[in-house]
Structures are given as C-alpha cells and as structure tokens.
C-alpha positions in Angstrom: 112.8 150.2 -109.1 113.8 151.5 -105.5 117.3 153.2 -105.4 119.2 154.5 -102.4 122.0 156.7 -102.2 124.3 157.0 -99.1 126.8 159.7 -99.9 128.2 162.2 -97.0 128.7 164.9 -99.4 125.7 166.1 -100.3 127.0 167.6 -103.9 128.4 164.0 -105.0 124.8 162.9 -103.8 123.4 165.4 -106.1 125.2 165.3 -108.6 124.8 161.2 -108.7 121.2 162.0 -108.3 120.8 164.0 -111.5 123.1 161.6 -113.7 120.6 158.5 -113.0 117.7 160.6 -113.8 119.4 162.0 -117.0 119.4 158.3 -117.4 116.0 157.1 -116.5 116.2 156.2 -112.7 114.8 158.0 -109.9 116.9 157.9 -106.6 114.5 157.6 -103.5 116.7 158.6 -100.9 119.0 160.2 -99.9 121.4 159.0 -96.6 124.4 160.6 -95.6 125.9 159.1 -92.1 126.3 155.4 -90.9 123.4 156.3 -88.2 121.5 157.8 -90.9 121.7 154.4 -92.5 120.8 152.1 -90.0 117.6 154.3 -88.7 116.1 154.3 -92.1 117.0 150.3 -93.4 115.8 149.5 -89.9 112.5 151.4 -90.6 112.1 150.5 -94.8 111.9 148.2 -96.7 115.4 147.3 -98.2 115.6 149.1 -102.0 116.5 147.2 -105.1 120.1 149.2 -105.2 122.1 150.8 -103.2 124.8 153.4 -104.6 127.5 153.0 -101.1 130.1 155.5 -100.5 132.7 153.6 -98.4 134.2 156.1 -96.0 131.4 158.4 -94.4 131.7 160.9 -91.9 130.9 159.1 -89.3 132.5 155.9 -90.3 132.9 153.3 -92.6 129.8 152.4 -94.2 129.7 148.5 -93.8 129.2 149.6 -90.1 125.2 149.9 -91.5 124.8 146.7 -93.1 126.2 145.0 -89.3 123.4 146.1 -87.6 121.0 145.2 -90.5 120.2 142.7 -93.3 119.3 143.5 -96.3 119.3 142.2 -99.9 119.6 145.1 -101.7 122.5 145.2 -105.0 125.1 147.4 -103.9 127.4 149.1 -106.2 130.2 151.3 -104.3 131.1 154.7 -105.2 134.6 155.7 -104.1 137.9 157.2 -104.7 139.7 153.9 -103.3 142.2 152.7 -105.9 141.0 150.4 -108.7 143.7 147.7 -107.8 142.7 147.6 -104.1 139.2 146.9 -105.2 140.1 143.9 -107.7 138.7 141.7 -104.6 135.3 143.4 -105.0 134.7 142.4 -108.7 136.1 138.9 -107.8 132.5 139.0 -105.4 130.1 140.1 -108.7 130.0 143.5 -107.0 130.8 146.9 -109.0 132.1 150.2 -108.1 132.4 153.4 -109.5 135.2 155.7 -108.9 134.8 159.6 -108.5 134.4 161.2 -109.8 131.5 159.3 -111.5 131.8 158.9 -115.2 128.8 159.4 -117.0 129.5 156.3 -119.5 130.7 153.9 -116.5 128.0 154.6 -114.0 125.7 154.0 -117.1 127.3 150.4 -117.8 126.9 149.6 -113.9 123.2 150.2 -114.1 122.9 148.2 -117.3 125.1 145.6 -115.9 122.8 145.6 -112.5 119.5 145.2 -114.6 120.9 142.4 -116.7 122.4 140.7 -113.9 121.3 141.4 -110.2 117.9 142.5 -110.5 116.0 139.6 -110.2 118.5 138.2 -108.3 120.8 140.2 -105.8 123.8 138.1 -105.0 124.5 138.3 -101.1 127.3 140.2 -99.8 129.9 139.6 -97.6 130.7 143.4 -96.2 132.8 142.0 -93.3 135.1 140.9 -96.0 135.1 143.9 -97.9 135.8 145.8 -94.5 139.2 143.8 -93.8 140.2 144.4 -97.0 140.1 148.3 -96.6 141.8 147.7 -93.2 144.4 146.2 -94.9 145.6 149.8 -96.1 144.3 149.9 -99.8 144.0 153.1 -99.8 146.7 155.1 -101.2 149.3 156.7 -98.8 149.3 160.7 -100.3 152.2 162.8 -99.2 151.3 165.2 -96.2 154.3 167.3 -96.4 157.3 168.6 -98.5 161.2 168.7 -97.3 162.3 172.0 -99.0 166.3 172.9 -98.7 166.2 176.8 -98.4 170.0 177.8 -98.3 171.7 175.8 -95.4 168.4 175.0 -94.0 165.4 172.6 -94.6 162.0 173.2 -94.2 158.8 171.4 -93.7 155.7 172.7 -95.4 152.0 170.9 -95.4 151.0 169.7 -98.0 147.2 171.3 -96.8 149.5 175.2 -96.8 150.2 174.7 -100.6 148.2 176.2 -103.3 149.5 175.1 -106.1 152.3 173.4 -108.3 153.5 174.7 -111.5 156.3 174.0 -113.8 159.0 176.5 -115.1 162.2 175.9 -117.1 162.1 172.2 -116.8 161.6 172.7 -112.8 159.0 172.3 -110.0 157.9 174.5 -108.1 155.1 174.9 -105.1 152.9 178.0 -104.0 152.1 178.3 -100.4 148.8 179.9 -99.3 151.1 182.7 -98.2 152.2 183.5 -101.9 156.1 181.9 -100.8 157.3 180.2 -104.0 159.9 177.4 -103.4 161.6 174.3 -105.8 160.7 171.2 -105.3 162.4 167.8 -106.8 159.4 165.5 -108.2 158.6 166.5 -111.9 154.6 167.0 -112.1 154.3 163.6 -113.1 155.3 162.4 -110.1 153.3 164.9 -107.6 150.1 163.8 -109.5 150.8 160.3 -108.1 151.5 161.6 -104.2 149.4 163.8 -104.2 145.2 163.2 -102.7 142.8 163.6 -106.3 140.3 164.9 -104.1 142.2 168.2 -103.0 144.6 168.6 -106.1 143.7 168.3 -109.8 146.1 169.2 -113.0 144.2 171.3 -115.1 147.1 171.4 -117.7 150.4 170.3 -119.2 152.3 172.6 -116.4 149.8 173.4 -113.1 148.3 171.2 -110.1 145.9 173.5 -107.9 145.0 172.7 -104.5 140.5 173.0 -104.4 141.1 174.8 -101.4 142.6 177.6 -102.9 140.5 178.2 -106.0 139.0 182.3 -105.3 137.3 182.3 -108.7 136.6 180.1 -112.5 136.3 181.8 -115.7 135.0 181.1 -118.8 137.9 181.6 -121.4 138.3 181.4 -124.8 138.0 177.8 -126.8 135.6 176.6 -123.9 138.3 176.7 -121.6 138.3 177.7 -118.0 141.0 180.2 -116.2 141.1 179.8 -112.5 142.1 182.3 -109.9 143.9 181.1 -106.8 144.2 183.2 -103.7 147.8 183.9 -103.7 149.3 182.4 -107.3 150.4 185.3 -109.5 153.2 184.1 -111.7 150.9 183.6 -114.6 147.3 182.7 -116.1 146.0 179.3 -114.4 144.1 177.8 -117.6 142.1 174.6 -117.8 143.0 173.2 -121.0 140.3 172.1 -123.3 140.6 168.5 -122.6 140.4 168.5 -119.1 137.5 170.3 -118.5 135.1 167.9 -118.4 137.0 165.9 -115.5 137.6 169.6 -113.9 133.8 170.1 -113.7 133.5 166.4 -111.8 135.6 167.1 -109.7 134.4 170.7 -108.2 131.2 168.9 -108.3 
C-alpha cells in the first residue's frame, strides 16, 4: 500500500510518520507545500492514501488536487473544529484532528482498508474548499482589554505567556513578566484561545508554546515547565495531561 503525507510542519509529519509505522504502514512521502504537491502527483503515480493537512504554508491544500486528478483516499488531518467538518463525513471522507490520537488515527486506517481500498470514493475538494471559506474555523481572541486604574490597555494575545488562576481570579503573564487580571475564568480562555499556541497543563495554568524555556521530568511522571518570565509559582503538568502535553509539543 502507497501512502502520502502532505504536512507543512515537518514534526507533525514525523511524528504521523512514526505512529503508522508503529502500526504497520510505511509512509512513502513526504510533501510539505501546495507546489510541492502538484510537482510530485504530476510526476507519480497517485498513492492509495493520502494523509492532507488543510491549511499549508503556501495555501490551502485543495489548491493541489485543482491542477491534478487523482484517486487516491484522502483522510484530512487538521485542527479545524469537528462541527465545521460534519460536511466531510456526510462525503464518506474522515479526518483526524491534532493532535493525532493514537487510537483514532488507528480506526481511520482500519476504516480506510475495510472500506475505500478497493474502492476510493471520488472527492469533491471544491466543495470542501467553500466550506472552509465559509469561516469554520474558529475565531480565537487576538487581544485582551485590561482596566489598569482609570485607564485600559490592549495587550496581544501573541505578548502573553501564560494564564494562571489565584483566589478564585484570572490572571495573565506578559512576556515582559507584567501580571494583570483578567475577567474570563480558565474555562472560558481555553475556548478563545488558539490550541495550537496555548495548552492547560492543569486545573489552574494555560501556557503560551512560545514561551516554554525548559520541561522537566517531576515526580509521579509528571512534567514541570519553565516559562521565560512566569515566577509566581511551579508550572506542573498534571499526571493526566501529559500524554496530550507530549502531542502537542510534537
């Protein structure tokens, strides 16, 4: 079986790459732009399954399968919301969300082989591509009102390095160490704010990737992270999010 992977970040390609040969597959190649796409489908011939990133550096990645026809199975790998992509299930296609699950990419394959191997059901990408122009993905906050005394002020969401939660209140870290309240329990931030850049690695912090100087091994297989500038206490990984902490540095 041929497989293709077309993944900008070269570490989610990896990554996907090792979890299909911990499960039996070897990946072919590896493509990771839209032009990087079209020279080598024009070239080869089309694979048995393709593993699609959506949004690639230099575009969306439907822009590949416009200037050539293929056949191949496709299932989508993307951090798109899973209501938005209720229209691609509708079409017999799958998708996997990052990060990748271990057990879910491993049900997509098993589905493909049961289903789509022998015979790939066509798909319609300029479809797909109206849907995403529709807007489904989700709007994440790109900056905080704070009131400072008499006075308001605007802060990126790209200068904070972390949230945390004291005494029942909110607070954000800027890169520059500032420490300021914020309204929206860390509940609510988890929802506005983009999964790729912040995770909660427990019951009271969100970090920003960006900031992370250093991981830990603690005790209990825990993990204690150092940001650059957050010093009101220990940043710990609690046991149960590790796992989905290690996905998504990956």
């Amino acid at each position: 079986m041929k497989i293709v992977i077309v993944e900008d970040e070269k570490p989610a390609a990896r990554r996907l790459q090792r979890m299909l040969n911990k499960i039996g597959l070897e990946v072919n190649v590896m493509l990771h732009s839209v032009n990087e796409g079209i020279a080598w489908f024009n070239e080869n011939t089309a694979p048995d399954l393709v593993f699609l990133d959506i949004q690639l550096s230099d575009g969306i990645s439907f822009e590949i399968f416009e200037e050539v026809t293929i056949n191949s199975a496709v299932i989508f790998t993307t951090a798109y919301d899973e209501y938005a992509l209720k229209a691609f299930k509708l079409n017999s296609v799958d998708y996997l969300l990052k990060p990748i699950d271990e057990e879910e990419l491993t049900n997509a394959v098993t589905k493909f082989r049961e289903n789509y191997l022998q015979n790939s059901p066509k798909i319609d990408f300029d479809a797909f591509k109206k849907i995403l122009e529709t807007g489904t993905k989700p709007d994440y906050k790109s900056r905080f009102t704070i009131q400072v005394g008499q006075h308001l002020k605007i802060i990126n969401t790209e200068d904070i390095c972390c949230f945390y939660s004291e005494n029942k209140t909110s607070y954000l870290t800027t890169n520059t160490g500032r420490n300021y309240p914020v309204e929206l329990s860390l509940e609510n931030l988890e929802n506005e704010l983009d999964p790729e850049n912040f995770f909660r690695i427990n019951r009271k912090s969100i970090v920003n990737i960006n900031c992370i100087e250093d991981i830990i091994s603690y005790t209990n297989s825990r993990l204690e992270i150092k940001l650059k500038t957050f010093k009101e206490f220990q940043l710990i990984v609690s046991r149960e999010r590790v796992r989905d902490f290690k996905n998504w540095i990956s």
